[in-house]
C-alpha positions in Angstrom: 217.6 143.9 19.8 220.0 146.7 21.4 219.8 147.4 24.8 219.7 150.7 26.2 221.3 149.3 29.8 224.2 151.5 30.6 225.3 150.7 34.6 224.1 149.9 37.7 224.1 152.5 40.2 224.0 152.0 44.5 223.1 155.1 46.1 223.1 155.0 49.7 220.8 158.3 50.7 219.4 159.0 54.0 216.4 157.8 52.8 217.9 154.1 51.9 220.2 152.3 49.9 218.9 152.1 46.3 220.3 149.7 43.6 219.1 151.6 40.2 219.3 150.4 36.9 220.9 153.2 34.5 219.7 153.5 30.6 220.3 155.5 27.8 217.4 156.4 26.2 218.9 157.5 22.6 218.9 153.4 22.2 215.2 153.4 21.7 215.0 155.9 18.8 217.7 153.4 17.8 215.9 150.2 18.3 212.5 151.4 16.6 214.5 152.5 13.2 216.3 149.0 13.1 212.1 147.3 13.9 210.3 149.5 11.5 213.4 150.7 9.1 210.2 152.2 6.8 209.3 154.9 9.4 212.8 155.9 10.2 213.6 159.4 9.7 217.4 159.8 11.2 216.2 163.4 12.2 216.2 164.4 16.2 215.7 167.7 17.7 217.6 168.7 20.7 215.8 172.0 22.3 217.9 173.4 25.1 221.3 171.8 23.7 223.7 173.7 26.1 227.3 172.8 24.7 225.5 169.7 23.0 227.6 167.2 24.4 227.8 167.8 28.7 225.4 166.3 30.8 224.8 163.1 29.6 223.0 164.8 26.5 220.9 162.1 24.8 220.7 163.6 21.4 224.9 163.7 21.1 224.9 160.1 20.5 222.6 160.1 17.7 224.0 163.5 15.9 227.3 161.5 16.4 226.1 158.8 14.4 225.0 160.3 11.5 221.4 161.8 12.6 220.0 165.1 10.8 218.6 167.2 13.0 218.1 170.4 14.8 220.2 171.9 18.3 218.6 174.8 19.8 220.4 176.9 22.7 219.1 180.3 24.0 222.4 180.9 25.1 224.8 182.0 22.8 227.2 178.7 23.7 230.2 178.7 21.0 230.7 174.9 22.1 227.6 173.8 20.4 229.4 174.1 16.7 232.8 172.5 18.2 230.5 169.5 19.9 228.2 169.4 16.8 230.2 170.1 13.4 228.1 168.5 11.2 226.7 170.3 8.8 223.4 168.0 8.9 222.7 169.3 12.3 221.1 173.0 12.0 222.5 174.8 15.3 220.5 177.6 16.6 221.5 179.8 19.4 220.6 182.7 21.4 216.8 181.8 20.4 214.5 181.7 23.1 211.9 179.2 22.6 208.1 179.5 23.6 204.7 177.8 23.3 204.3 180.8 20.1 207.0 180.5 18.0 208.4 176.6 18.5 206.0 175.3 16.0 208.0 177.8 13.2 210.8 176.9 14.5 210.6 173.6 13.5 208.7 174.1 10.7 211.6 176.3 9.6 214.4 173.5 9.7 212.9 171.2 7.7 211.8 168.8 10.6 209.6 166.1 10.1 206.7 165.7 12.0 206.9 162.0 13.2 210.5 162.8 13.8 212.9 160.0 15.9 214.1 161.6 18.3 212.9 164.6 20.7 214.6 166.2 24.3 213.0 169.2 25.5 215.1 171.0 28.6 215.0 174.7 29.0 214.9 174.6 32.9 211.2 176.3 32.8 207.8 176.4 30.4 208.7 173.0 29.3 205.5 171.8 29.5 203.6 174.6 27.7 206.3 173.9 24.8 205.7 170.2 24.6 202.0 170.7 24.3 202.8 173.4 21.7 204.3 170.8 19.6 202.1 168.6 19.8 199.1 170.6 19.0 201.2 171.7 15.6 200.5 168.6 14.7 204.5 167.3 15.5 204.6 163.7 17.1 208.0 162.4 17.8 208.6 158.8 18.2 210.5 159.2 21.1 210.8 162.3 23.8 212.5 163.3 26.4 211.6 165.5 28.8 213.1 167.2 31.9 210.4 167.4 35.0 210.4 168.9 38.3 210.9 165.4 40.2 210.3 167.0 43.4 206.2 166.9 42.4 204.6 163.9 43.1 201.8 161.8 41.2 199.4 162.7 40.7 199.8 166.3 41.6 200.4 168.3 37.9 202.1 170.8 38.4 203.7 173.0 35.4 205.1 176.7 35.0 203.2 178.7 32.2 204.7 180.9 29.4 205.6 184.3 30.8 207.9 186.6 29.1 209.4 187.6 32.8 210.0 184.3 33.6 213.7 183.5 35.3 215.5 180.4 35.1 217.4 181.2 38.2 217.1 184.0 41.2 218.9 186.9 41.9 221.8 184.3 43.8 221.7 181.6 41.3 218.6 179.3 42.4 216.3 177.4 41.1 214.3 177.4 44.2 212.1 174.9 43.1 209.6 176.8 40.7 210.3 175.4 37.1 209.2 173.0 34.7 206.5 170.5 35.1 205.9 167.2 36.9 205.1 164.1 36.0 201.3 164.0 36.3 201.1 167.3 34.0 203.1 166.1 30.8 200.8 162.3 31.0 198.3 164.2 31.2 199.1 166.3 27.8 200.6 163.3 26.3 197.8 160.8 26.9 195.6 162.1 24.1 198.2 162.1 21.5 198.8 158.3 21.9 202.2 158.2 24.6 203.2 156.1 26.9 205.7 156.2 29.9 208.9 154.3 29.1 211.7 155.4 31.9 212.5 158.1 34.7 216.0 159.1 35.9 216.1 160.7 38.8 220.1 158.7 38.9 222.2 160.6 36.4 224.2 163.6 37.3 222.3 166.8 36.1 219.0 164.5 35.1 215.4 164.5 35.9 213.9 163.5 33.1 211.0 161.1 31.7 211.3 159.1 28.6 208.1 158.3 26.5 207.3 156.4 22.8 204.4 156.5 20.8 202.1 153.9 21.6 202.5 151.8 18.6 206.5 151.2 19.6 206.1 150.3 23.1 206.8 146.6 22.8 209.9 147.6 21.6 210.4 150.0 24.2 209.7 146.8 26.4 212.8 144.9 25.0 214.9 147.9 25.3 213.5 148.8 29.1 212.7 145.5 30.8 208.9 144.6 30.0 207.3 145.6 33.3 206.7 149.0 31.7 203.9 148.1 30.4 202.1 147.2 33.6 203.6 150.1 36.0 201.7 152.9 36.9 202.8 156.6 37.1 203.1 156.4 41.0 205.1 153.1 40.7 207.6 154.5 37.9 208.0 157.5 40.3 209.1 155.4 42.9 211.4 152.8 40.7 213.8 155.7 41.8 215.1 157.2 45.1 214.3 160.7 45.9 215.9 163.6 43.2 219.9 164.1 44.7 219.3 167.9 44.9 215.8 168.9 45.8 215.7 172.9 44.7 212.8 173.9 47.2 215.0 172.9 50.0 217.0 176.5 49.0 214.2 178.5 50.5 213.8 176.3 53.3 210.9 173.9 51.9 211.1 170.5 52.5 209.4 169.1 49.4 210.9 165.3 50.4 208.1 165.0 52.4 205.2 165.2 49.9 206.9 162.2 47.7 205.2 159.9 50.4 202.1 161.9 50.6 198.6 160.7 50.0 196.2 163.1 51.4 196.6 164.8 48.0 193.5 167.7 48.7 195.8 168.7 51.6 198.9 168.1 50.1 198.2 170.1 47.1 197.6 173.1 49.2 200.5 172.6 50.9 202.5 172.8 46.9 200.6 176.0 46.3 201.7 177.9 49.2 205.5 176.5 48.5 205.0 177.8 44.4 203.6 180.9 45.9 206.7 181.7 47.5 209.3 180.2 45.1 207.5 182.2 42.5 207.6 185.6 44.3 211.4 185.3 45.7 212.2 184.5 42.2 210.0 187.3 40.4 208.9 189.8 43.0 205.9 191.6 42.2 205.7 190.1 38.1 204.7 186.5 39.4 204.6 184.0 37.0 201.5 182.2 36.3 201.6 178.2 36.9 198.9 175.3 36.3 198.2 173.0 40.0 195.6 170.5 40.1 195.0 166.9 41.0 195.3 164.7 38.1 193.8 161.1 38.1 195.2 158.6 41.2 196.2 155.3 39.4 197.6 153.5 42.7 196.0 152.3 45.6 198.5 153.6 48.3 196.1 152.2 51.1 198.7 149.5 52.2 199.3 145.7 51.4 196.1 144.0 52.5 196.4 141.0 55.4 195.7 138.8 52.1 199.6 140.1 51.4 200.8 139.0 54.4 199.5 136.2 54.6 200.9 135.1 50.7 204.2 136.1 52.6 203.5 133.5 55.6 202.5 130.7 53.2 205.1 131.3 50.8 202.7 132.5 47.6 204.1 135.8 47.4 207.2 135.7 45.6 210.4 138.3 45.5 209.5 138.7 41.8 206.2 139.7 42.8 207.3 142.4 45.5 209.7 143.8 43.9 209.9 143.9 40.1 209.6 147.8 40.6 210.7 150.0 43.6 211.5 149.3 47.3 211.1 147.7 50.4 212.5 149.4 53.7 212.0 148.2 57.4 213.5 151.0 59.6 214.3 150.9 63.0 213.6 148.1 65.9 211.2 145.5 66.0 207.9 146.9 68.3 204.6 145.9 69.3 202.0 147.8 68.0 202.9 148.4 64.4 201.8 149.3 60.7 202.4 149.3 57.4 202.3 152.0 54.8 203.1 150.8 51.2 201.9 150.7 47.7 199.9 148.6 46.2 199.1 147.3 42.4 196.4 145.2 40.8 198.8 143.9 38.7 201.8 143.0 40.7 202.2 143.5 44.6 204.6 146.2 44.9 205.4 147.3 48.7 207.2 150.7 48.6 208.6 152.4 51.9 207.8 149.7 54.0 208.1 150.9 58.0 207.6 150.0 61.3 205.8 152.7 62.8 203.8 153.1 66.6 206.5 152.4 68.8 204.7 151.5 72.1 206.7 148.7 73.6 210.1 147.6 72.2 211.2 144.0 73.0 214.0 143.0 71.0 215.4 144.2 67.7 215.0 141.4 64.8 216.5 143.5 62.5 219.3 146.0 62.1 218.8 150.0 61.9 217.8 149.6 58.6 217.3 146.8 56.2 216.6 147.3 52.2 215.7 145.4 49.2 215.1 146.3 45.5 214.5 144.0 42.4 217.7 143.2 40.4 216.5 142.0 36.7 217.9 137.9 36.3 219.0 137.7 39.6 219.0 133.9 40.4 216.5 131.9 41.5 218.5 130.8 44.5 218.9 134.0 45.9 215.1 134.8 45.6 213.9 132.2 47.5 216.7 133.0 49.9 215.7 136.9 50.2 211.9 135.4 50.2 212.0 132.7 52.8 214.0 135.7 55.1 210.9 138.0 54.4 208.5 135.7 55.1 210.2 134.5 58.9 210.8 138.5 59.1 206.8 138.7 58.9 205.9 136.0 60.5 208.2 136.7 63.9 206.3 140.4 63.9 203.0 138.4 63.5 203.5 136.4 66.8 205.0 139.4 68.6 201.6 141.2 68.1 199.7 138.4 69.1 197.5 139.0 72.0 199.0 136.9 74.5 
C-alpha cells in the first residue's frame, strides 16, 4: 500500500502549538487504481488549474505521471501549457466555469464519469459547481475541494452562482465571502455516497477537504491512518489548528472566535451579519446571493463528563483514547473554581481546547503558561504512559485543590 504521508509540521500559533500530520492526497486516486486496477480510469480533472503546478497542486503529480485529463483556468495563464505539455491533458483557459455550463464542459473533453481524480478551486461558487457535477450524473473517486475554513460545523455556509460575483475587492481581498464550508459540501455529498477523508488547513495556500466514494474508504484508511472512519465532521475540523490567514479579519471580523462556538442559533446570526457586510464591501449594491443554515450537529460539545475524569484518576483512560484526533490545551495557572470545555465522542474520548477558566482564587501554578498535547501515530508505548500518568496527577492535583476543605 502507498502512503500519502508527506511531513510533519509544528506550528506554534497564538492559539497553541500544533503537531500536524501533512498528506498528499493525489496518493489516494493512486492507491484505489493499484486495489481495484478494473475501475481505473488514469483521467483527473483539475478545475481552477492556475499555472498547474504552484501551490502544492494535487493534480500535477498525477498529469506528471502519465494521467489523461482535463486543466481548466479562467485566467488566461500561459504557464499552464509550459507546466502541463502533454498532449493527453486538454488545457482550457480563460473559461469561466459555473453551475450551467460545467456539466458540457466535461462532457466536451471526453471525461469519464467515475473519473480518478477531481480538485475543484475557483476561490468562489465552488460549492454550487460541485453539486452541478454531481447532479450530471459525474462521480469522481476522489475530490478535492477548497472550503472557507473560517466556517465552522455545522454551520453551511456557501456563495451562490452570480454572474457579478468577485473573487477579490476593489484592494485585493477576499474579505472572507467565498466558497463554501465544511458542513455545506457533506451535506451535498452525503446523498451521492462520500465520505470525509482529510482537511488541510497546514499547507501554504490550502484549505481544502479530501473525500472518496464510499466503496474505497478502507483504502482511504490505509492511505490516511484508520480513525477516519470514526471521526466526525466537528472532530476532523479540529485535527487542525485554526486557517493561518483568516480573510474576515480584513474588514475587521474576528471569525476565530466562532471555531469554538456552540450556541450555533446565535452564532449563525452572528455569520450572517459578517456575510452581509463582506458581501456588500465586495459588491456594493449587486450583492451576491449565499446559502446559511444549520446543518445536522454530529458532536456532543457539552464537555468530558466526571466519568472522564475519573478514567483519568484510575488510569482507564488512555493517551490513545484522548487524543487519536485533535488537541488538548491547559492555559494559564492552576485556580480554584474551574471548568472544562471540550469535545466529546461516542466513539473515542476526544478533549479539544481544554482550559482552565473562572479564575476566583489563585494558589499556586502547577503548570506553565501553557501546556499542549496532540496524538503522534506509533509513538511509543513508553512515552504514552509517560504523557498519561502526567495527565492523570495533573487532574488529580486540580481535583483536591477544589475540594471543599
Amino acid at each position: 500500500m502507498r502512503f500519502a504521508l508527506d511531513s510533519f509540521k509544528v506550528l506554534r500559533l497564538p492559539t497553541g502549538v500544533y503537531f500536524c500530520k501533512v498528506y498528499r492526497p493525489h496518493i489516494l486516486a493512486q492507491a484505489i487504481n493499484s486495489s481495484f486496477p478494473n475501475l481505473a480510469t488514469y483521467y483527473a480533472v483539475n478545475i481552477g488549474a492556475g499555472d498547474g503546478k504552484s501551490c502544492f497542486d494535487p493534480v500535477y503529480p498525477l498529469f506528471l505521471s502519465g494521467y489523461e485529463g482535463l486543466a481548466l483556468e479562467w485566467e488566461d495563464n500561459k504557464e499552464l501549457f509550459k507546466n502541463l505539455p502533454s498532449p493527453k491533458v486538454k488545457k482550457l483557459t480563460g473559461v469561466c466555469v459555473t453551475p450551467q455550463n460545467v456539466a458540457e464542459i466535461l462532457n466536451s473533453a471526453g471525461c469519464p464519469k467515475q473519473c480518478d481524480f477531481l480538485k475543484i478551486d475557483v476561490d468562489g461558487y465552488d460549492g454550487p459547481v460541485l453539486k452541478a457535477i454531481l447532479e450530471s450524473g459525474y462521480q469522481p473517486k476522489v475530490m478535492q475541494i477548497e472550503i472557507n475554513p473560517e466556517i465552522p460545523p455545522p454551520i453551511e455556509f456557501a456563495v451562490l452562482y452570480h454572474p457579478g460575483y468577485r473573487c477579490l475587492d476593489v484592494k485585493g481581498r477576499y474579505g472572507g465571502f467565498y466558497g463554501a464550508s465544511l458542513s455545506y459540501v457533506l451535506s451535498i455529498t452525503k446523498g451521492y455516497g462520500y465520505k470525509l477523508a482529510y482537511i488541510d488547513f497546514i499547507t501554504p495556500y490550502t484549505h481544502d477537504v479530501t473525500l472518496v466514494k464510499e466503496e474505497f474508504i478502507d483504502v482511504a484508511a490505509d492511505v490516511f491512518g484508520r480513525d477516519i472512519k470514526k471521526m466526525s465532521a466537528r472532530e476532523f475540523y479540529f485535527s487542525h489548528p485554526p486557517f493561518l490567514y483568516p480573510h474576515f479579519r480584513e474588514y475587521g471580523i474576528d471569525s476565530l472566535a466562532w471555531r469554538y462556538r456552540t450556541d450555533y442559533e446565535l452564532l449563525i446570526g452572528d455569520i450572517r451579519n459578517a456575510c452581509l457586510s463582506a458581501n456588500t464591501r465586495k459588491h456594493g449594491d449587486s450583492s451576491v446571493p449565499f446559502h446559511l443554515a444549520i446543518g445536522p450537529d454530529d458532536v456532543d460539545a457539552s464537555g468530558p463528563s466526571a466519568a472522564v475524569l475519573r478514567g483519568f484518576e484510575e488510569g482507564k483512560v488512555t493517551l490513545r483514547d484522548c487524543f487519536n484526533v485533535g488537541s488538548m490545551r491547559i492555559k494559564g495557572t492552576v485556580i480554584k473554581g474551574w471548568s472544562i470545555k471540550g469535545i466529546i465522542s461516542e466513539r473515542h474520548i476526544l478533549l479539544a481546547e481544554l482550559r482552565l477558566l473562572s479564575a476566583i482564587t489563585v494558589r499556586r501554578p502547577i503548570l506553565g503558561s501553557r501546556f499542549f498535547i496532540t496524538e503522534v501515530r506509533d509513538v511509543t508505548v513508553l512515552i504514552r504512559q509517560a504523557v498519561t500518568l502526567f495527565l492523570m496527577s495533573v487532574f488529580s492535583r486540580i481535583r483536591a485543590m477544589t475540594r471543599p476543605s
